[in-house]
N, C-alpha and C positions, 0 to 999 in steps of 0.2 A: 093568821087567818087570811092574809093576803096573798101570800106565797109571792112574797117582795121582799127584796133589800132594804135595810132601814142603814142610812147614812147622816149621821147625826155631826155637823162643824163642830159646832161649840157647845162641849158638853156643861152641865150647869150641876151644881148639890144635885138638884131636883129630880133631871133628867137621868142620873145615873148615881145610885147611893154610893154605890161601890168605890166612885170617885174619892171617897173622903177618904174610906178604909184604906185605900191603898196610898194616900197622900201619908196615913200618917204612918205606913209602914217605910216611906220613906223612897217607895218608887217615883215616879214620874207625875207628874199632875196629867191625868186624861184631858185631852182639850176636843178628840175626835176619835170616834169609833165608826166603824161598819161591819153590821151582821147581816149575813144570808142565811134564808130558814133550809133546815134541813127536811126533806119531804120523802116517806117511802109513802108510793102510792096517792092514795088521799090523806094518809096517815101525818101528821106533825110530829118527828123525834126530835127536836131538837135548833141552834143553830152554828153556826159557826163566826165567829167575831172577833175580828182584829182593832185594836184601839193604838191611839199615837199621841205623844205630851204635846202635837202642831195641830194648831187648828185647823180647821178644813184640808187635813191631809189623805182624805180620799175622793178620787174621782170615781168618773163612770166609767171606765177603764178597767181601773181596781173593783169597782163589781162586778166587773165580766167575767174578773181573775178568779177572784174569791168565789162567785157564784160557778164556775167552772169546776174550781178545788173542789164547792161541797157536796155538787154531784157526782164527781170521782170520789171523793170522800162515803157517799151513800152507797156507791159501785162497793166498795173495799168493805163495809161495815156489812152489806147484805152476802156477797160472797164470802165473807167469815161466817156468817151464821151460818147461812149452806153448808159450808164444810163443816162444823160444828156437830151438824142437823145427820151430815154423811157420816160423820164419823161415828155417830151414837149409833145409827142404824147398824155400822157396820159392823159394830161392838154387839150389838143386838143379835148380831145374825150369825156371828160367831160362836156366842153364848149359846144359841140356838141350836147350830151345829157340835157344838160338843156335850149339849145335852142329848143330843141324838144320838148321837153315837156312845155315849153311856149307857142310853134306854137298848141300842142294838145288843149292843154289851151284855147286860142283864135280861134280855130276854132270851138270847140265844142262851144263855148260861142255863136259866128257868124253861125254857123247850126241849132242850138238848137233853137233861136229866131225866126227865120220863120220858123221851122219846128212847132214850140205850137200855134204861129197865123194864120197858115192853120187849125189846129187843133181846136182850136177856131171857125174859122169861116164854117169847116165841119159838129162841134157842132150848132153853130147858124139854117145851113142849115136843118142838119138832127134834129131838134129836134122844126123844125118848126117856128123857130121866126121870119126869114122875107118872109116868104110862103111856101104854102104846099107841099112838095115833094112826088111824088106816090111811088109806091112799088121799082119798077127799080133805080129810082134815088138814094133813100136810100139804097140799095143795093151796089150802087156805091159809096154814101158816107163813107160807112161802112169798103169798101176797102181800098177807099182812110186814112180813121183814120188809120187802120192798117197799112198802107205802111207806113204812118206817124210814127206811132211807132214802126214801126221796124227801121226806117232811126234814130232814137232814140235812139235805140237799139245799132245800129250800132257806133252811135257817145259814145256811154256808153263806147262800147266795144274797141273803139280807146284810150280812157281816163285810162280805163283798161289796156292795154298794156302800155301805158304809166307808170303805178303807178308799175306793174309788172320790169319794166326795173328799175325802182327807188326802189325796193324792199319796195313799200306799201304798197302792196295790201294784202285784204285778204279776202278769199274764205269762202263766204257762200250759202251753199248747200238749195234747196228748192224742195220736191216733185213736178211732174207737171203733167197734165194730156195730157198722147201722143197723144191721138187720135185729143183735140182739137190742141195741138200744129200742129201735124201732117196738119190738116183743115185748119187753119191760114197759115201754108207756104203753102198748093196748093193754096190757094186762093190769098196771094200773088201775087205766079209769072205765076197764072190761064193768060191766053193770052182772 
């Protein structure tokens, strides 16, 4: 409660029970101890206590030692926690991480599959197999493939980031031609 050394000469039964127990295990007769409180913050965790079978065998000296120890001591005890504290996060955010990328996993899986059986069946239409479609219609089917495969695109491009955070990925470059890419996205998001 003081946030002071307690230096006690001559320890007595009274002043320290512990004295007996350990007299009759056959250690040394305590005749002098000195404890320094251990403090995080305002907090009281504890102290730390050295004890001697000589009487008054600590000075003001030795509490400068000891009370030095057990704030180095509180240093050591609160940067274990921290790390402790980092490490669970870290563990956290890992978990995090590769439940994310299970979720990319399974969704591109769950997109991907009706996104190729519209595409299928855009193919069937425009390519005449269960009747004929005039000019306009294929027209329309034409966009509809391509939104199809940009939403493809897109699911690639989620998978992509995904392998990006997992340090998989790897970049391959490919010439393209601007003008039609350019034509492909007006016609896209053409109203």
């Amino acid at each position: 409660r003081e946030r002071r050394a307690i230096r006690n000469g001559e320890v007595s039964a009274e002043s320290l029970p512990l004295r007996a127990e350990l007299a009759a295990t056959g250690s040394p007769t305590l005749q002098s101890f000195l404890s320094v409180p251990l403090w995080r913050g305002e907090q009281p965790m504890g102290a730390l206590t050295v004890a001697s079978a000589v009487v008054s065998a600590f000075s003001l000296d030795d509490e400068r030692i000891l009370q030095a120890l057990a704030d180095q001591a509180m240093h050591a005890i609160n940067n274990a926690q921290l790390y402790e504290r980092l490490q669970s996060a870290l563990q956290r955010e890992q978990e995090a991480g590769r439940q994310k990328s299970a979720f990319f996993a399974s969704a591109s899986h769950e997109l991907r599959t009706p996104l190729n059986i519209i595409l299928g069946y855009v193919d069937l239409l425009r390519d005449g197999v269960v009747g004929q479609v005039d000019v306009e219609g294929g027209e329309i089917l034409g966009r509809t493939r391509k939104a199809a495969h940009h939403m493809i695109a897109l699911v690639d491009d989620l998978l992509d980031l995904a392998r990006i955070e997992r340090a998989e990925f790897q970049l391959h470059s490919e010439a393209i031609d601007l003008e039609e890419f350019l034509q492909d996205f007006f016609m896209v998001w053409e109203k």
